[in-house]
C-alpha positions as CSV (number, residue, x, y, z in Angstrom):
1,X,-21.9,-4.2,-31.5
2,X,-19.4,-7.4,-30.8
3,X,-17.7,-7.2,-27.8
4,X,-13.6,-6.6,-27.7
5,X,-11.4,-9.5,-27.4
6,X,-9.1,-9.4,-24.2
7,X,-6.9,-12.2,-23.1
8,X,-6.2,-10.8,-19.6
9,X,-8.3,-8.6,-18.5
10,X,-7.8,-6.6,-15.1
11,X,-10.1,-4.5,-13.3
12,X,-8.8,-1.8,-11.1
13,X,-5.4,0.1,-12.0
14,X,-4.5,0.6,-8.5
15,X,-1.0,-0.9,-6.6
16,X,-2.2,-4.4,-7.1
17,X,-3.8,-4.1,-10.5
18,X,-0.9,-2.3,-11.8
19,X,1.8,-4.5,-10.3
20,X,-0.1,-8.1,-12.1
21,X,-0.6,-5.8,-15.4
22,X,3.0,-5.2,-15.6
23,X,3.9,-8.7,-14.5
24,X,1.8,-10.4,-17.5
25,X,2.9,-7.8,-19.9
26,X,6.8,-8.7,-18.9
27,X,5.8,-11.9,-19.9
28,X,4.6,-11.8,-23.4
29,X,1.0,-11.4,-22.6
30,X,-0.9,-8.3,-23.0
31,X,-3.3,-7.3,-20.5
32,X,-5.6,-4.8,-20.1
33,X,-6.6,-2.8,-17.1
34,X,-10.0,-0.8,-16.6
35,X,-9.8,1.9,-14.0
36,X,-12.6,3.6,-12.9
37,X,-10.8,6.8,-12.4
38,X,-7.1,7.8,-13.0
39,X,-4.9,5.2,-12.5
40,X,-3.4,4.5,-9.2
41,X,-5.8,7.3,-8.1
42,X,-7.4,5.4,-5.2
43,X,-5.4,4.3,-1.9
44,X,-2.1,4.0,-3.9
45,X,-1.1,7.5,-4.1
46,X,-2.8,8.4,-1.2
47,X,-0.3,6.5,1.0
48,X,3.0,7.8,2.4
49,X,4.8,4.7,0.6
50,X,6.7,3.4,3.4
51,X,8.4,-0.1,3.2
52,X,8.4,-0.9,6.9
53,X,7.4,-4.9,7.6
54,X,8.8,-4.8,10.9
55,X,6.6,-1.7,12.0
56,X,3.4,-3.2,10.5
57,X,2.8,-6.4,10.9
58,X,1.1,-7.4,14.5
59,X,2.7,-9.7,17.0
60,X,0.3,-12.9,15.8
61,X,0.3,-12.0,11.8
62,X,3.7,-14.1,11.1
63,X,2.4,-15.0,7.4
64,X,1.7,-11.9,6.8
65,X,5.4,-10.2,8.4
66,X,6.8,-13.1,6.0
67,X,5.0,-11.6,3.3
68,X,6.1,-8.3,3.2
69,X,9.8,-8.7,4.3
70,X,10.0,-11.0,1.2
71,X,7.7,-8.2,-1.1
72,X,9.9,-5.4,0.4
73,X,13.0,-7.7,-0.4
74,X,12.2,-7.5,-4.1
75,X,12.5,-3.5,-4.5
76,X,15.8,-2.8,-5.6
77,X,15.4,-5.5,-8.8
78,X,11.9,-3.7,-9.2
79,X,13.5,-0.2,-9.0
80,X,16.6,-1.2,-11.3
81,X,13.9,-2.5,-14.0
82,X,11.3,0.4,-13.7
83,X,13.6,3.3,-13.3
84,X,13.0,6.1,-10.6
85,X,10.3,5.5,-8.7
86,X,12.1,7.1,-5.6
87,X,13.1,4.3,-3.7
88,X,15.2,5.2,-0.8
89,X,16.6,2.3,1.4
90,X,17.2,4.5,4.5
91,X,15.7,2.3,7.1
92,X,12.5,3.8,9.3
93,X,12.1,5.0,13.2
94,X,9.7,4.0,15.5
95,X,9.8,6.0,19.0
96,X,7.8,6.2,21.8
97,X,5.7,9.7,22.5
98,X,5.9,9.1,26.3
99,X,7.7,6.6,29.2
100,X,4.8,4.6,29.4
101,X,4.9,3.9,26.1
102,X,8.3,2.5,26.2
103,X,7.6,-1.3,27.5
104,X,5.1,-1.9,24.5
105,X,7.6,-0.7,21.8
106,X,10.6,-2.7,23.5
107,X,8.2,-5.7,23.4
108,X,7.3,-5.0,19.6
109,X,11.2,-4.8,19.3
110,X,12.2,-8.0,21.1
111,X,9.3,-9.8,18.8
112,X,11.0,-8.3,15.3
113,X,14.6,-9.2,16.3
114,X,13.4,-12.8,17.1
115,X,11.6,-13.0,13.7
116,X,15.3,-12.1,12.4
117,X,14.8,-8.8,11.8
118,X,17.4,-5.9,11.9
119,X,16.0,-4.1,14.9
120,X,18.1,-1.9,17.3
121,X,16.7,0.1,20.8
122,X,17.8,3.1,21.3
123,X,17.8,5.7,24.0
124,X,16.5,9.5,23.7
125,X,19.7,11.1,23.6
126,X,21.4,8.1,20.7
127,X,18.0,8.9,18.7
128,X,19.0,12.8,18.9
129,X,22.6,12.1,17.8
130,X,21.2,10.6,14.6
131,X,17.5,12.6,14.3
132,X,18.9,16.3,16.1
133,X,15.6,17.5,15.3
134,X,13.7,15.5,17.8
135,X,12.1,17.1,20.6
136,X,13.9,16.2,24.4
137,X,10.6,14.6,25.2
138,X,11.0,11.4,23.2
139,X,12.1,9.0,25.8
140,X,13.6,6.4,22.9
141,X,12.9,4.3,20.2
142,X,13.4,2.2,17.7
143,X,15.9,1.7,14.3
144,X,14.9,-0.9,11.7
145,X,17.4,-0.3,8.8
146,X,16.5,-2.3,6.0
147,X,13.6,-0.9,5.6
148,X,12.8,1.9,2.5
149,X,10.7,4.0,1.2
150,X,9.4,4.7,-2.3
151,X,7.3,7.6,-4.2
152,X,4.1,6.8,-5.0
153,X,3.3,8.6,-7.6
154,X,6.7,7.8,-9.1
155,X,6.1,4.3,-8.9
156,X,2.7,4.3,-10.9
157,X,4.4,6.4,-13.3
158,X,6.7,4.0,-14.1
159,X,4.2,1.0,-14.2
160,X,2.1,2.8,-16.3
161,X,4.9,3.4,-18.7
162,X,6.4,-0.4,-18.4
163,X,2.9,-1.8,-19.1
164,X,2.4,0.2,-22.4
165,X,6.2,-0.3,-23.4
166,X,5.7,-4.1,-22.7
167,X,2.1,-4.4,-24.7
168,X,-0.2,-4.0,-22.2
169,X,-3.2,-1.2,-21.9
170,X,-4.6,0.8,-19.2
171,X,-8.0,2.3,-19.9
172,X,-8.9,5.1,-17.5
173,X,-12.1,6.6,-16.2
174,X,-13.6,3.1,-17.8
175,X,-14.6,1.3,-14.7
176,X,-16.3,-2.0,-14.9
177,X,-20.4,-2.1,-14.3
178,X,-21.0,-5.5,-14.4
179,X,-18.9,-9.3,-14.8
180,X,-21.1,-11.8,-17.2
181,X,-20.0,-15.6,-17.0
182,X,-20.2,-17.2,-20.1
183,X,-18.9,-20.4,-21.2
184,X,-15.1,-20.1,-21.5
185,X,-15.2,-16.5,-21.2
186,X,-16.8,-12.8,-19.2
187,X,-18.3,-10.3,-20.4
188,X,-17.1,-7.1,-18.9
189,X,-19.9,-4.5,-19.2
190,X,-18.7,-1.0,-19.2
191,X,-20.0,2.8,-19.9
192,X,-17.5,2.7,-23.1
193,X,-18.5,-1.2,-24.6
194,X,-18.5,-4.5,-23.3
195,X,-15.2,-6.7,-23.3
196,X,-15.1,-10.3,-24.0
197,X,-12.2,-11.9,-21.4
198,X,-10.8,-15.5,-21.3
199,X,-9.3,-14.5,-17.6
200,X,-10.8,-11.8,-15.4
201,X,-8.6,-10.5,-12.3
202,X,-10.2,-8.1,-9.9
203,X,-8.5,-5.9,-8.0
204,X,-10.8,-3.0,-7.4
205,X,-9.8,-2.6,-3.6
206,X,-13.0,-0.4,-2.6
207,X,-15.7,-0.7,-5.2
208,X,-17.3,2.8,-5.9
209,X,-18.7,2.0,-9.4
210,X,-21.2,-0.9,-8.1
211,X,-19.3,-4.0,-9.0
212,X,-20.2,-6.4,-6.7
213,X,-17.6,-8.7,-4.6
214,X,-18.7,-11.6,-3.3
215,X,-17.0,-10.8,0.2
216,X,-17.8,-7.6,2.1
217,X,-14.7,-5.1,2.0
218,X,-14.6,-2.3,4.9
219,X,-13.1,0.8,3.4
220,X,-10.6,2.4,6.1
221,X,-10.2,6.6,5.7
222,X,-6.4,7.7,6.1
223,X,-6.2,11.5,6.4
224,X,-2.9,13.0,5.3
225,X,-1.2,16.1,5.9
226,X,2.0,17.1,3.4
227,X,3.8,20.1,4.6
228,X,7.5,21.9,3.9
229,X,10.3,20.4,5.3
230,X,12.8,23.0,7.6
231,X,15.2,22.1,5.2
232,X,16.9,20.4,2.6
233,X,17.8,16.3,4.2
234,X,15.8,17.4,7.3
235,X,14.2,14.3,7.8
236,X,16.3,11.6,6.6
237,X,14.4,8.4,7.1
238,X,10.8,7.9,8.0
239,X,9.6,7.5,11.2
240,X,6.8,6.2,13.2
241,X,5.6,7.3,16.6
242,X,3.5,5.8,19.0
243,X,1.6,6.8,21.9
244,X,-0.6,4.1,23.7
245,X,-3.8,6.6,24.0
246,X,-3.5,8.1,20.6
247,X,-2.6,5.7,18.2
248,X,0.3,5.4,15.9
249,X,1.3,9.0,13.5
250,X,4.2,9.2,11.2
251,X,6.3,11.3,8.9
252,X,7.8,10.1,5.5
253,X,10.4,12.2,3.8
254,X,9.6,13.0,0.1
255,X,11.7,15.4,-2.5
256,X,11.0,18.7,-0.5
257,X,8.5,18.4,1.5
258,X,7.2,15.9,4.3
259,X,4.2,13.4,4.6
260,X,2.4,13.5,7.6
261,X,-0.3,11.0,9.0
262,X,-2.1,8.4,11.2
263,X,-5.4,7.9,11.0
264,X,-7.4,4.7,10.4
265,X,-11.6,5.7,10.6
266,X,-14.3,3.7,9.4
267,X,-16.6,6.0,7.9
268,X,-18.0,4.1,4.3
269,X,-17.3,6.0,1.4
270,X,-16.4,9.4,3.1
271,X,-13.5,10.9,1.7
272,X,-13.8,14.3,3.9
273,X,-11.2,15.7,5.8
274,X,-11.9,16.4,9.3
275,X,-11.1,19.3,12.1
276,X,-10.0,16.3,14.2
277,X,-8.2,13.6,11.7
278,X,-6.1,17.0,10.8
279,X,-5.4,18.1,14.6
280,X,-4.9,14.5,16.0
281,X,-1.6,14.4,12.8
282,X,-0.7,17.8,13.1
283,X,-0.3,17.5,16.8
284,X,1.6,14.0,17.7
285,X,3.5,15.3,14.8
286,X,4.6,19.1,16.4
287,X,4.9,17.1,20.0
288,X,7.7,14.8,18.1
289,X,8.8,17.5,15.8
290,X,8.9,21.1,16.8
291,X,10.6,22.6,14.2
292,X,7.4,22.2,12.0
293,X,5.8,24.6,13.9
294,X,6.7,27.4,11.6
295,X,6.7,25.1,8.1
296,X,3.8,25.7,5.0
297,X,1.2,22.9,4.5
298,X,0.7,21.9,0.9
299,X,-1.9,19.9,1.0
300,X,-4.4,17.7,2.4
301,X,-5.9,14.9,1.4
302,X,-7.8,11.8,2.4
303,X,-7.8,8.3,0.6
304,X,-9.6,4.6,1.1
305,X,-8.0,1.5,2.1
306,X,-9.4,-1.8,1.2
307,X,-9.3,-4.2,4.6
308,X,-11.1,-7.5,5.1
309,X,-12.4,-8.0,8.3
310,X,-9.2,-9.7,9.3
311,X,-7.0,-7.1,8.2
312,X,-5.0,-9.6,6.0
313,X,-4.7,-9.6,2.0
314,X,-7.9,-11.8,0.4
315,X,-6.8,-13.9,-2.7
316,X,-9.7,-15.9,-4.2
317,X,-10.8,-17.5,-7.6
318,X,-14.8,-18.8,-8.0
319,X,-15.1,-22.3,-8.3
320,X,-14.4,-23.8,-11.9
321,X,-13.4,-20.1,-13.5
322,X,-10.6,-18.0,-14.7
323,X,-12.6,-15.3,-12.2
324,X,-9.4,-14.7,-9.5
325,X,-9.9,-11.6,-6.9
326,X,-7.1,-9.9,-5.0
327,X,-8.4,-7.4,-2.3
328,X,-8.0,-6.8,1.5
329,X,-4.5,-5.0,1.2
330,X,-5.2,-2.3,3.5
331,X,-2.6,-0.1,4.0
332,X,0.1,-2.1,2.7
333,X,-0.3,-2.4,-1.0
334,X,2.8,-0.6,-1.9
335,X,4.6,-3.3,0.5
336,X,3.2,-6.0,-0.6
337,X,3.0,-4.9,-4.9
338,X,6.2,-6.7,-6.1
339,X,4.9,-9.7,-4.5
340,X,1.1,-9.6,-5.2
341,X,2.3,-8.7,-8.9
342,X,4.9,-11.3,-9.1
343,X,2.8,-14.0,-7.1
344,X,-0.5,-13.5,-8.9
345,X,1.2,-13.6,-12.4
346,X,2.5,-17.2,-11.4
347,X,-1.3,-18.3,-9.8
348,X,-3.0,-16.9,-13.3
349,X,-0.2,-18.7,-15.6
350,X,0.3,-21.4,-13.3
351,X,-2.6,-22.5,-11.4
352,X,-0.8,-22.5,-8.1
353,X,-0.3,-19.8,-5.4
354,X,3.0,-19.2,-4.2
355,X,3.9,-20.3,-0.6
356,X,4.0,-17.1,0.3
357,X,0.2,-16.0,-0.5
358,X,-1.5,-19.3,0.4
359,X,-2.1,-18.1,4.1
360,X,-4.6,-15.6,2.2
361,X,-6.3,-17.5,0.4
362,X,-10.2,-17.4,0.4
363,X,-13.2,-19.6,-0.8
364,X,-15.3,-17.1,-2.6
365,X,-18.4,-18.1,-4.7
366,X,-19.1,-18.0,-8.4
């Protein structure tokens, strides 16, 4: 049987595969994704969808804070275009669990306001004025305010439904076996036919079909916790917490109910929940918050997130072929979307990276 013509051909519908799809699609092209599962059904909606550069970039990862403040910079002309995908510019917190925990976040606040960022300290008792449902404990903290949120599931939603309006395809539960070079063109061998591609972009994030990368990717478990919220505009922005023992948790306000996490476990493949991913959320989250103490949980859940061994985004094309790979996003692929879609549009069409994404990018081979 002949294989299927495709002009653009993308493989993985999750943030990053989704975000370039609709990008070529707005364009006059029409590309076609193959997702190995449902779309978007891998690490995208199985993060919180916070928009927070100053909270998640490191003190030495400058190209990548640069990055995301310009990705997160491009969400209100993404969510005028795609319609609601539940972005909510309400800035995020970031407060200490404990005094000695203080110094560090002051440090981390000092650093963002020098990299111009909108960063303010505050004492326990300002925090309370504007979050009352803080416990007394928190000693203070930190307000970035132009940072957002968005919904996740909302988001792909609307991608899916701008890439099919636009002319572009998504083929779910088709994932992609095996990636043929031929002369000009790939062969894409899959369980439903094999595609012929002139350009092949890969942005599988974990492979669980057994593609082969030609880098190792470490696959990073997130457990998350979604639970009632007290009441209606409880929780009005998210916000981070941090405690220099136990790590970072958080809680992101969705439409009715709160997302709760803050793990980060190397563990392969392993999607389980755990008795003490759960407890470690649960309970940095009760110590901040104890008005949850009486609230439902809805659900738990655990998802994959794609890191190199740097913890930066990997961008890479094999030597002499329309064969490009985006990977390594980790937990920030909703962050960084509008500019990985944008970006990698421009690299495919253009043959050049923009200034933004050439600090990622990697030598791969064929």
């Amino acid at each position: 049987m002949p294989a299927k013509g495709v002009d653009y051909a993308i493989v993985g519908g999750g943030a990053a595969g989704l975000g370039v799809a609709w990008q070529l699609a707005r364009a006059g092209y029409s590309p076609v994704v193959f997702e190995a599962r449902e779309p978007g059904g891998g690490a995208m909606t199985a993060s919180a969808g916070m928009l927070s550069p100053a909270y998640e970039a490191e003190f030495e990862e400058l190209p990548l804070l640069r990055a995301m403040i310009a990705s997160r910079e491009r969400y209100p002309a993404w969510a005028a275009e795609l319609g609601d995908i539940g972005y909510e510019p309400s800035g995020t917190y970031e407060l200490a669990l404990t005094r000695e925990d203080v110094p560090y976040l002051q440090r981390r606040v000092a650093f963002e306001q020098a990299q111009g960022l909108k960063v303010e300290w505050m004492e326990g008792p300002s925090l309370r004025k504007r979050l009352p449902m803080l416990s007394p404990r928190v000693p203070g903290g930190s307000f970035a305010r132009d940072e957002a949120h968005v919904s996740p599931e909302l988001l792909r939603d609307r991608l899916l439904e701008a890439i099919q309006r636009a002319g572009g395809q998504v083929l779910a539960h088709t994932p992609v076996r095996h990636i043929e070079a031929r002369t000009g063109s790939f062969l894409l061998h899959t369980p439903a036919g094999t595609y012929e591609a002139g350009t092949v972009i890969v942005c599988v994030g974990v492979p669980i079909e057994g593609l082969e990368l030609p880098f190792r990717v470490y696959p990073v478990r997130g457990q998350m916790v979604a639970v009632e919220s007290p009441r209606p505009g409880w929780l009005p922005a998210p916000v981070r917490y941090y405690n220099r023992n136990f790590g970072y948790g958080y809680a992101v306000p969705k439409r009715g109910y709160i997302i709760l996490g803050g793990t980060a476990e190397e563990k392969g493949l392993d999607t389980a929940l755990t008795v003490g991913g759960v407890m470690d959320i649960l309970r940095r989250a009760y110590y901040i918050f104890p008005d949850l103490y009486e609230v439902r949980i809805l659900r738990m859940w655990a998802g994959l997130r794609p890191s190199t061994a740097e913890r930066v985004p990997l961008l890479a094309q094999a030597p002499g072929q329309r064969l490009f790979y985006v990977n390594g996003l980790y937990r920030n692929g909703i962050l960084l979307l509008p500019l990985i879609g944008e970006g990698v549009k421009e690299w495919v069409l253009s043959g050049t990276l923009p200034e933004l994404l050439r600090p990622f990018q990697a030598a791969v081979g064929g």
